[in-house]
C-alpha positions in Angstrom: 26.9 -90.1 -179.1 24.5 -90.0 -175.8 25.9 -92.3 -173.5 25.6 -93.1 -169.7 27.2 -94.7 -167.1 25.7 -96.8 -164.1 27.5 -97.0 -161.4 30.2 -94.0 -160.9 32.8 -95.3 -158.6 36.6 -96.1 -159.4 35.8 -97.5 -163.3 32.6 -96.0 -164.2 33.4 -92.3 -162.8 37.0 -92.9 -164.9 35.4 -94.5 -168.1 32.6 -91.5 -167.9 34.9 -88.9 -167.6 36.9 -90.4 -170.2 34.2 -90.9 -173.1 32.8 -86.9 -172.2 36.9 -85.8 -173.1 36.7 -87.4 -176.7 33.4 -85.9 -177.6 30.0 -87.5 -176.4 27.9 -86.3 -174.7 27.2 -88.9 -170.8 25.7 -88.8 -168.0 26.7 -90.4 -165.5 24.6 -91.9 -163.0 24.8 -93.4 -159.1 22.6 -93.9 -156.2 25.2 -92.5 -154.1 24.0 -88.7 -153.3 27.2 -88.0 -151.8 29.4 -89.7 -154.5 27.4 -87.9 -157.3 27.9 -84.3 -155.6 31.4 -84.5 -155.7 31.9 -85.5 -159.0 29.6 -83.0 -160.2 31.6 -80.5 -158.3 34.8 -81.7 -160.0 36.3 -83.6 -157.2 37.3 -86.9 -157.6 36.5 -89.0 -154.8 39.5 -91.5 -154.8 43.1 -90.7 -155.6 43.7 -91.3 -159.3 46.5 -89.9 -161.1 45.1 -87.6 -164.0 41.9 -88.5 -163.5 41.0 -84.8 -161.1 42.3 -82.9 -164.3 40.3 -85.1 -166.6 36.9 -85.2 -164.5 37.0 -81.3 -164.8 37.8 -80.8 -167.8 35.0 -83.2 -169.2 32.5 -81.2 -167.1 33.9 -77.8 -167.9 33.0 -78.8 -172.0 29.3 -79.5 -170.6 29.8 -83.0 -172.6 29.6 -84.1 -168.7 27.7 -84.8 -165.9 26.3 -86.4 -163.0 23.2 -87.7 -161.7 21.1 -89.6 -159.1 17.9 -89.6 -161.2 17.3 -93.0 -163.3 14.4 -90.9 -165.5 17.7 -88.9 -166.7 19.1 -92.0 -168.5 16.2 -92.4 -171.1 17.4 -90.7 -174.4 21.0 -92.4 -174.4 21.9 -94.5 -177.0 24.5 -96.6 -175.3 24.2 -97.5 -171.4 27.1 -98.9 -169.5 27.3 -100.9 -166.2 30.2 -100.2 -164.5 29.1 -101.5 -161.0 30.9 -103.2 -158.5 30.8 -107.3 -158.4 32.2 -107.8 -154.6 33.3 -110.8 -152.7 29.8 -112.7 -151.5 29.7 -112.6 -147.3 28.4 -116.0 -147.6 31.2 -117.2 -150.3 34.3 -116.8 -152.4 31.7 -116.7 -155.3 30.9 -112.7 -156.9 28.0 -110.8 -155.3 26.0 -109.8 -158.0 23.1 -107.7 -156.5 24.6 -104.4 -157.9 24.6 -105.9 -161.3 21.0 -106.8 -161.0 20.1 -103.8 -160.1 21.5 -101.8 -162.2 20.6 -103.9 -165.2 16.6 -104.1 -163.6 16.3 -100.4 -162.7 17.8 -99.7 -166.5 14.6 -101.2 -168.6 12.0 -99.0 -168.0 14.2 -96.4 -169.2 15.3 -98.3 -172.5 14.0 -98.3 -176.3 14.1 -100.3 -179.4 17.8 -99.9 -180.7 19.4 -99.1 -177.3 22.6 -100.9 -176.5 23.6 -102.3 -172.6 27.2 -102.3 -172.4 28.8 -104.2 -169.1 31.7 -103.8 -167.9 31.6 -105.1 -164.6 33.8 -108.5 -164.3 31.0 -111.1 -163.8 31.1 -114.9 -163.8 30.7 -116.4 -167.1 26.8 -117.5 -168.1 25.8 -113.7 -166.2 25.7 -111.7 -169.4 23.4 -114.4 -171.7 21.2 -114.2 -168.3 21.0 -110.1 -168.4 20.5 -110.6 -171.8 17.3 -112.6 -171.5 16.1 -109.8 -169.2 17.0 -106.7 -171.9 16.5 -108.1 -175.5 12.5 -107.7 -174.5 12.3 -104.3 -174.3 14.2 -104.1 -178.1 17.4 -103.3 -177.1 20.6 -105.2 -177.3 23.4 -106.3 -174.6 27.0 -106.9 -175.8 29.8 -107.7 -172.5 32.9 -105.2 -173.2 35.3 -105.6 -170.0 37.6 -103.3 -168.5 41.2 -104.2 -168.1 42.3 -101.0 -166.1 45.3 -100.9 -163.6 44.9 -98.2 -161.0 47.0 -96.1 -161.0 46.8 -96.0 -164.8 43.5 -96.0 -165.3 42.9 -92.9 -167.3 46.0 -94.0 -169.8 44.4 -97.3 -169.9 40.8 -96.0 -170.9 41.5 -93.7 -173.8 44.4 -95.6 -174.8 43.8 -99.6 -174.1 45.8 -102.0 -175.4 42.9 -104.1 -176.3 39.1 -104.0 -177.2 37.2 -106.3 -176.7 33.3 -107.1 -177.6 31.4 -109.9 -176.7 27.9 -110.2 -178.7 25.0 -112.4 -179.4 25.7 -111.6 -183.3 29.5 -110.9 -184.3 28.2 -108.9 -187.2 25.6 -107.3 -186.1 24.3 -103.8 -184.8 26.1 -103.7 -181.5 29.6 -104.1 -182.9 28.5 -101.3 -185.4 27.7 -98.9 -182.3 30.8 -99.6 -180.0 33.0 -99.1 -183.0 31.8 -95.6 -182.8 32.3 -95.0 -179.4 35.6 -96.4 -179.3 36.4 -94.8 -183.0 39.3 -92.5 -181.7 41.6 -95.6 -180.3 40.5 -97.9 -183.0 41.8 -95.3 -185.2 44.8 -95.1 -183.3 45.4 -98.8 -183.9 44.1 -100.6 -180.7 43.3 -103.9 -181.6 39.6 -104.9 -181.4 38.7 -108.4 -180.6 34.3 -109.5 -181.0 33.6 -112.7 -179.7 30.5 -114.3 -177.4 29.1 -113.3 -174.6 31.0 -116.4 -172.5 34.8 -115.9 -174.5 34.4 -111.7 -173.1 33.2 -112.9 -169.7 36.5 -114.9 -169.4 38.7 -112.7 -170.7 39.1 -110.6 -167.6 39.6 -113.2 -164.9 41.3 -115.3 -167.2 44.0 -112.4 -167.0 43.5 -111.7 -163.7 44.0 -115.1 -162.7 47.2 -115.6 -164.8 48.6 -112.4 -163.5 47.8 -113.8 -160.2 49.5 -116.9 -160.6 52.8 -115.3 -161.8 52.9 -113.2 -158.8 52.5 -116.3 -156.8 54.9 -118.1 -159.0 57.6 -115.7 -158.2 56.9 -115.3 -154.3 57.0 -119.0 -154.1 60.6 -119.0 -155.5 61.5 -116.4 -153.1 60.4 -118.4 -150.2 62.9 -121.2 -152.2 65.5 -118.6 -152.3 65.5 -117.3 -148.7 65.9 -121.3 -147.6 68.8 -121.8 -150.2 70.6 -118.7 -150.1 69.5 -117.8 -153.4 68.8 -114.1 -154.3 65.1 -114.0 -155.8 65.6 -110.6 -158.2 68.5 -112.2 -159.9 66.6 -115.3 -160.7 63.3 -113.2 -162.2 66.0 -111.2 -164.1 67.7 -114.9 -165.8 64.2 -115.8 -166.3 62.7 -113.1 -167.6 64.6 -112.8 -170.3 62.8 -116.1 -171.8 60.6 -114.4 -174.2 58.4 -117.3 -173.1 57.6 -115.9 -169.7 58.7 -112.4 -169.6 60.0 -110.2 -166.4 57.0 -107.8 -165.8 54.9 -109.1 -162.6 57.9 -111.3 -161.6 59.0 -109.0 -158.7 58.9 -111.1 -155.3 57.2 -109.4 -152.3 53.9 -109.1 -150.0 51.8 -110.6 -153.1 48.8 -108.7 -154.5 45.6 -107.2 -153.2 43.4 -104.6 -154.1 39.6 -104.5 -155.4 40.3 -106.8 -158.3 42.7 -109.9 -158.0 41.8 -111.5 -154.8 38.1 -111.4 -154.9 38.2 -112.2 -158.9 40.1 -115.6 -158.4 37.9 -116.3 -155.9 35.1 -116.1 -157.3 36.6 -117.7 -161.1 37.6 -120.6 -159.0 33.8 -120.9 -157.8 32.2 -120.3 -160.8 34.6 -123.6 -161.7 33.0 -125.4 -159.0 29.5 -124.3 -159.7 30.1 -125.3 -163.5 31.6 -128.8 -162.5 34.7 -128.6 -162.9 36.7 -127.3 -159.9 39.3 -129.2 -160.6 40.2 -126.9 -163.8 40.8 -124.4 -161.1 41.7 -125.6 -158.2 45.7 -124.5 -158.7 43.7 -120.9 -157.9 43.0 -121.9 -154.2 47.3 -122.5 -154.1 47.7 -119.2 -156.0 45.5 -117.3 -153.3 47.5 -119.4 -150.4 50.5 -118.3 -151.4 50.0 -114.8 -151.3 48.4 -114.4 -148.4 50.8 -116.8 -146.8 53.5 -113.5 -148.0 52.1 -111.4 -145.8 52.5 -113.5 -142.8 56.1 -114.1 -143.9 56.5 -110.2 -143.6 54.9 -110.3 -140.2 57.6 -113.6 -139.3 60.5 -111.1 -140.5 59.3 -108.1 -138.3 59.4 -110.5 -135.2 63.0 -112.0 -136.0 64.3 -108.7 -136.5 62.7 -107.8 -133.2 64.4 -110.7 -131.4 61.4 -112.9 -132.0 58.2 -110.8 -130.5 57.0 -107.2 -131.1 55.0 -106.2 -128.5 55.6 -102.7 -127.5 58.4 -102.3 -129.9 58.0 -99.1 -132.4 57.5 -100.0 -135.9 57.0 -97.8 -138.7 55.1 -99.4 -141.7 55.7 -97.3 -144.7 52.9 -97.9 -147.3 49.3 -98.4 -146.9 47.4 -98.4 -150.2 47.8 -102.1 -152.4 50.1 -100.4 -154.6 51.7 -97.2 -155.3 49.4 -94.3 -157.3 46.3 -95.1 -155.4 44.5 -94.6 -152.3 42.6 -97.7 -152.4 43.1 -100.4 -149.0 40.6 -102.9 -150.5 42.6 -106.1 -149.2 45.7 -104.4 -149.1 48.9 -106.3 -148.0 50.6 -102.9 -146.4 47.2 -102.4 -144.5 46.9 -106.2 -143.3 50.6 -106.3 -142.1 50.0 -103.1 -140.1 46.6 -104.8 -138.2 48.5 -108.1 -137.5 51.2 -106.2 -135.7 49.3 -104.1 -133.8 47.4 -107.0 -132.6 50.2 -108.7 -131.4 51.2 -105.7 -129.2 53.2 -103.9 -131.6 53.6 -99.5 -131.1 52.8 -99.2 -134.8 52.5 -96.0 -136.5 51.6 -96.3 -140.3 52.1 -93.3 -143.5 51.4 -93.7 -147.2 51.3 -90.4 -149.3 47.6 -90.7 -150.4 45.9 -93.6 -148.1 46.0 -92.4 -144.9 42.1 -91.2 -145.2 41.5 -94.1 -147.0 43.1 -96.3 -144.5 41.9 -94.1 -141.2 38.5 -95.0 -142.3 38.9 -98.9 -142.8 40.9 -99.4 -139.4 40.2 -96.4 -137.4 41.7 -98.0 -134.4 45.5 -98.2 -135.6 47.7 -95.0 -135.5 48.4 -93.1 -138.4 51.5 -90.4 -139.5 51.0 -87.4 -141.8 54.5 -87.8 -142.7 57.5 -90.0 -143.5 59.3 -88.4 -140.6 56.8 -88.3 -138.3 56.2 -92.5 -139.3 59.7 -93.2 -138.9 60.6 -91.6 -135.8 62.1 -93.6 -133.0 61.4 -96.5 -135.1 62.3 -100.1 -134.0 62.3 -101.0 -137.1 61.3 -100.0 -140.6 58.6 -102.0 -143.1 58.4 -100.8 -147.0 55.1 -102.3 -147.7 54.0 -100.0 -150.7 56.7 -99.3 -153.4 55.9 -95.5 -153.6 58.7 -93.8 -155.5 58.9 -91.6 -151.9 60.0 -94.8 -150.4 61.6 -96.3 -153.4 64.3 -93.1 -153.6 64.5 -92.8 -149.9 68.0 -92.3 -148.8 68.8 -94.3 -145.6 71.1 -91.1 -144.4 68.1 -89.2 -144.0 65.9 -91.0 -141.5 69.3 -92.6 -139.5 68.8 -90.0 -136.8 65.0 -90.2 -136.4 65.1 -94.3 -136.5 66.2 -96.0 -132.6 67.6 -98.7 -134.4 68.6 -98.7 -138.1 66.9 -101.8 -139.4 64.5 -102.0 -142.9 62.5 -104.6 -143.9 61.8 -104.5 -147.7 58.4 -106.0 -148.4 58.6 -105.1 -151.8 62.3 -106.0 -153.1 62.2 -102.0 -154.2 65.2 -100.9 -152.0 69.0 -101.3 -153.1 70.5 -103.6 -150.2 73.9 -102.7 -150.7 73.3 -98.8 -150.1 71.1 -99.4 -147.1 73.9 -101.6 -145.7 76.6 -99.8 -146.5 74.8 -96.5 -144.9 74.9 -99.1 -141.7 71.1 -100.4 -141.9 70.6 -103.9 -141.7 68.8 -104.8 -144.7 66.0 -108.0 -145.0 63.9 -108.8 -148.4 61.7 -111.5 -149.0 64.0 -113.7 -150.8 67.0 -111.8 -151.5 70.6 -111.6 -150.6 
């Protein structure tokens, strides 16, 4: 099938790239000149495990590529909108200007029998109101959200473990048409769910948002645990073991951040509001408290560790991206911690394997290691922030003699206490033992 792609940054690039490598033919298209030249090149321009290998290959079997020109998306069959729905300036509620645009700059360019596929994460009521603006020109709108975790992103595209569709008609021609696209994993048993445009719209921040609150669940308990003596890990293992609530995203720490989760309860709990019923959502606002109440927390146990203040002590913060397998610093937790205590005076010098750039970029002003080594060196003390599998495996007898004082702060619950302590470190988690 022809397909195309609006908006070619972290989901659209991944989803394009994707569709080209089981068979159709898509274009993909962005108003960013410089974006679009390095994709057409084959470079990929965030860190994305896979994805590099994928992107090239896609363009190497010419079922690929890349454009700036909106003419160049008449003759596709299928057009998805895979912009970005930020944070408003003005508001917690979603900015959708991109979405707009996209969707506006799209119609001239469509004919009878066309399908608009978005997959941007938009408040519910946005996709009947696009849908107003595209069933005019003949063509039809269905909402099909994207439930990718960076990091994973390329696994989670060809391989999802869900489809959904949401559609004015549950019978009619759109489902028809994405069942072809998505033919190779619904053949490969990935469950496919059609629904309205309102239940699809809701699927993604409903998941966001109760990912969100298990995080928060579990940090609050470690804040519990660290006033009671209690060791947080131990009680997400008992826990976990309920089939009821399960142990993945019950491991205590900074909280959450990224691109997706923050802004996206944000702006479900404001769509609540605008819709009436805040209420519904206001255990949300708590949810987003708590987590960013983590992060100071981290910064409290850098400052008792340091005797209670940090200027001019050396601090090494180890991790910068929100999570490990990514370069992204969109409202990252390893990032914030790292401004906070440099602006209380702090000597901090900052690595992560693939977000340095990233980071560099976003806080030019803070100071920045090309190397574990180089990060840790005369150290004051040490701060895991991002659970990278460098840090993760990290043996405490190999940094002893670069640190000044052996001393690790572990703001992910991802190191093993006892060997740090017995290698003579002292050892602090958020809410364990």
């Amino acid at each position: 099938m022809k397909l195309s792609v609006i908006g070619c940054g972290y989901l659209g690039a991944v989803h394009a790239a994707a569709m080209a490598s089981i068979g159709h033919e898509v274009i993909g298209f962005d108003v960013d000149h410089a974006k679009i030249e390095r994709l057409a090149a084959g470079e990929a321009p965030f860190y994305e495990p896979g994805f590099n290998d994928l992107l090239r290959e896609s363009l190497a079997s010419g079922n690929l590529r890349f454009t700036t020109d909106p003419a160049a998306l008449a003759g596709s069959t299928v057009h998805f909108i895979a912009v970005g729905t930020p944070q408003r300036e003005d508001s917690d509620g979603a900015d959708l200007r991109f979405v707009d645009a996209a969707v506006t700059g799209l119609l001239p360019h469509l004919a009878p029998g066309d399908l608009v596929v978005g997959k941007s994460t938009v408040p519910v009521g946005t996709a009947q109101r696009l849908a107003d603006m595209v069933t005019p020109t003949g063509a039809m709108l269905a909402w099909n959200p994207e439930f990718l975790r960076e990091g994973f992103a390329v696994q989670d595209t060809l391989q999802p473990d869900r489809i959904v569709y949401g559609t004015a008609v549950r019978d009619g021609a759109e489902v028809e048409i994405l069942d072809a696209v998505y033919a190779t994993a619904l053949k490969g048993g990935v469950p496919r769910l059609v629904t309205d445009y309102a239940t699809a719209e809701l699927v993604k921040v409903a998941a966001n948002a109760f990912l969100a609150t298990k995080i928060s669940f579990i940090n609050a308990m470690s804040e519990i645990a660290d006033a009671t003596g209690a060791d947080v890990t131990e009680l997400a293992d008992a826990i976990g073991h309920d089939v009821r609530i399960g142990r993945r995203f019950l491991n205590a720490g900074v909280g959450f951040g990224g691109g997706c989760l923050p802004k996206d309860i944000r702006a479900f709990a404001a769509r609540g509001e605008e819709l009436g019923h805040g209420r519904a959502l206001r255990f949300l606002r708590e949810v987003d408290e708590i987590n960013l109440r983590q992060r100071t927390r981290l910064v409290e146990l850098v400052e008792e560790a340091l005797g209670g203040s940090v200027a001019g002590r050396r601090i090494a913060i180890l991790g910068l991206a929100f999570k490990p397998n990514s370069d992204d610093t969109r409202d990252s937790p390893a990032l914030d911690v790292a401004t906070r205590l440099h602006g209380l005076g702090a000597d901090v010098v900052s690595y992560d394997p693939e977000a340095v750039g990233t980071a560099r970029r976003a806080r030019p002003h803070l100071v920045f290691a090309e190397s574990l080594e180089e990060a840790v060196a005369k150290a004051e003390v040490t701060v895991v922030v991002t659970e990278w599998d460098e840090f993760r495996e990290l043996s405490p007898d190999a940094i002893a003699s670069a640190v000044a004082e052996k001393k690790v702060i572990d703001g992910r619950n991802c190191l093993d206490p006892e060997r740090w302590r017995a290698a003579g470190w002292t050892y602090r988690g958020l809410g364990r033992r």
